[in-house]
C-alpha positions in Angstrom: -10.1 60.0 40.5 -7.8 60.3 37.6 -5.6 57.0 36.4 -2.3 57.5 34.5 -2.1 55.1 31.6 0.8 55.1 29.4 3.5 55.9 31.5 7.3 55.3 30.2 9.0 54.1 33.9 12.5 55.4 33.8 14.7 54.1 36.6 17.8 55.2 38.2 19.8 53.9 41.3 23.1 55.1 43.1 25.6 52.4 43.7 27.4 51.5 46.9 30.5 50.4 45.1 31.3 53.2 42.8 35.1 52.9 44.1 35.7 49.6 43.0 33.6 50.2 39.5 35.9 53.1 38.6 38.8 51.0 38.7 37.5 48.4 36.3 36.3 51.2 34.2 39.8 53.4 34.5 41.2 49.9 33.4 39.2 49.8 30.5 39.3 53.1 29.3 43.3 53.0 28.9 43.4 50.1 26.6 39.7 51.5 24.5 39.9 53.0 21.2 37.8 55.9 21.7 37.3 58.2 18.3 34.8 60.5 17.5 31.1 59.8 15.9 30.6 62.1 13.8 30.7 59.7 10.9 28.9 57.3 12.6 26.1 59.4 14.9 26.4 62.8 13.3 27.3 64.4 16.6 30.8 65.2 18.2 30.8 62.9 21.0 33.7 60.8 21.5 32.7 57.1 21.7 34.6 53.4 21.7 31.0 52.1 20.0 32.8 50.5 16.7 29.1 50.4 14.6 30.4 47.7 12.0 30.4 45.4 15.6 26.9 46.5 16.7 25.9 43.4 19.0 29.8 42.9 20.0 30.3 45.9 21.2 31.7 44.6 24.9 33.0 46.7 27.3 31.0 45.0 30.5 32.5 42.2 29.3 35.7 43.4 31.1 33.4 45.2 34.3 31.7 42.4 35.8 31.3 44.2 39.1 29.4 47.1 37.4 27.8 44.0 35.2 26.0 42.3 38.5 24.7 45.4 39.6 23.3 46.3 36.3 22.0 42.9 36.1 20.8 43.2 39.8 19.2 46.6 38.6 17.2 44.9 35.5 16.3 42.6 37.9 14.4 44.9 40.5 13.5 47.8 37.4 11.5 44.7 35.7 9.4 43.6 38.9 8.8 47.1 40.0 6.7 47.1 36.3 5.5 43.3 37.9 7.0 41.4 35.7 8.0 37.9 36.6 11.6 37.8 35.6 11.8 34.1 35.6 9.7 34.0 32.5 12.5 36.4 30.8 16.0 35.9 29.0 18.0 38.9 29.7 21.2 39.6 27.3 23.5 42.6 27.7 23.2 43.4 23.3 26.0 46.1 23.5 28.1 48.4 25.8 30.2 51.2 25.1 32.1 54.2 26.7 31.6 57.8 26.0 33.6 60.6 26.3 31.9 64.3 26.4 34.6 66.9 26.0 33.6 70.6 26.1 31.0 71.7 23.4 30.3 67.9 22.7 27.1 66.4 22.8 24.3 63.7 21.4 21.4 64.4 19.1 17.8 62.6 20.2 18.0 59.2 19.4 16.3 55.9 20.4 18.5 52.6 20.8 15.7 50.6 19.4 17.4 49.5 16.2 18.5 46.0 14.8 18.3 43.5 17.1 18.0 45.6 20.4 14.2 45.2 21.8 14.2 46.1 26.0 16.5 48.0 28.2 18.8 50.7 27.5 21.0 52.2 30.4 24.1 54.6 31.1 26.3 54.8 33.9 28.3 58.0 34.9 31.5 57.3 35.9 33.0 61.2 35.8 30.8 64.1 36.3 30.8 67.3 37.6 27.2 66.3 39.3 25.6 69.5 38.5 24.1 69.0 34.7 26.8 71.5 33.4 28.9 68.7 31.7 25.4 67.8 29.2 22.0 66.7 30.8 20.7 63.7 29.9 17.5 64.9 28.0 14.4 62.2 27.4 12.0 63.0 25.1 8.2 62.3 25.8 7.0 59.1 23.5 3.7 60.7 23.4 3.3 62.9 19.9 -0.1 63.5 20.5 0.7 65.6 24.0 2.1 68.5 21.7 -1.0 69.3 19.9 -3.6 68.9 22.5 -4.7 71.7 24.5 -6.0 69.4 27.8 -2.5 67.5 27.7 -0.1 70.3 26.7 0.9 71.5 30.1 2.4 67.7 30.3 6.3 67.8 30.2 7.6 67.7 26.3 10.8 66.7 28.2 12.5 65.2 30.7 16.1 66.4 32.0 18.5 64.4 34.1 21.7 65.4 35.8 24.6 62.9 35.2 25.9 62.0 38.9 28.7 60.2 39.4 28.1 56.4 40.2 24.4 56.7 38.9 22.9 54.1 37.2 19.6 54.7 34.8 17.9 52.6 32.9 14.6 53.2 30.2 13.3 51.7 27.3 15.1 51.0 24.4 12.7 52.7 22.3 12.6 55.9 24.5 14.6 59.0 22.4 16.7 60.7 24.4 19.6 63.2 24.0 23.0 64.4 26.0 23.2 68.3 26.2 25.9 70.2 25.3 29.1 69.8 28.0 29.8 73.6 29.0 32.3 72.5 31.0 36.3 71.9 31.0 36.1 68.9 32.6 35.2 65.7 30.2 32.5 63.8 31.7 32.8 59.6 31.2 29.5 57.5 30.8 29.3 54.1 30.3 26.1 52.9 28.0 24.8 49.7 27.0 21.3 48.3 26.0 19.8 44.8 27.3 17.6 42.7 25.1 14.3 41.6 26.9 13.4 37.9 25.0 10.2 35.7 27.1 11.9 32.5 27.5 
């Protein structure tokens, strides 16, 4: 018998009510300033994440039918890791929209930074649904799987496809990276990260 310890659970779901979520979004993205990162990620996406508002970043704040099923999503990703969730406080830290043009993308990064400690998600609200418009790419946490010979054959990374009306979730601490979009069509994501406190 062989047991799998260490395992980083990364959890997705399709929503029912994509139709009504794209409107609240649409309605969002109008009135967003969205500008380019470079000076603030040091890649080319196109983002309304203002980093001197880190923490108040608040774009589900004006989504609160794609907030309750994110929050509905938390719920069930937490107790399929059998976690009581009554014994947590669960605060939505920041959300943000981004914009991948053609040729854009996202260097690896992790979301675990100043004040953020749980749950990071995205939710793809325009795709092209077949990984061309930049795959979401997870890195494995696990340094040590590089350099041994019994554990090499284990995946360095993880790929993604963004679909439309997806919702994924990881830990915040999990580095991950968006592909280049080859693509002419600009794919929309919505991103935010969740802070996990015990009450």
């Amino acid at each position: 018998m062989i047991e799998h310890f260490f395992s980083t659970p990364i959890f997705y779901r399709d929503l029912d009510n994509i139709d009504a979520i794209s409107k609240e979004i649409d309605s969002v993205l109008e009135k967003s300033d969205i500008h380019n990162a470079v000076d603030v990620w040091g890649d080319n996406v196109d983002t309304s994440f203002v980093y001197s508002k880190q923490g108040t970043n608040d774009v589900l704040n004006h989504c609160s039918i794609l907030k309750e099923s994110i929050h509905s999503a938390v719920d069930d990703y937490m107790q399929g890791l059998e976690l009581d969730i009554t014994k947590y406080n669960k605060h939505i830290f920041d959300s943000w929209l981004n914009v991948n043009h053609k040729y854009q993308f996202q260097h690896f990064h992790s979301h675990a930074f100043n004040g953020c400690d749980g749950i990071s998600g995205v939710y793809y609200h325009r795709s092209t649904n077949d990984g061309n418009d930049g795959m979401l790419v997870f890195k494995n946490p696990s340094h040590a799987n590089a350099v041994s010979n019994l554990l090499r054959a284990m995946p360095e990374r993880v790929y993604h496809k963004p679909i439309e009306g997806r919702l994924i979730l990881f830990p915040s601490f999990l580095e991950h990276a968006v592909n280049h979009n080859t693509t002419d069509t600009s794919r929309v994501s919505l991103s935010f990260n969740i802070n996990i406190e015990v009450k």
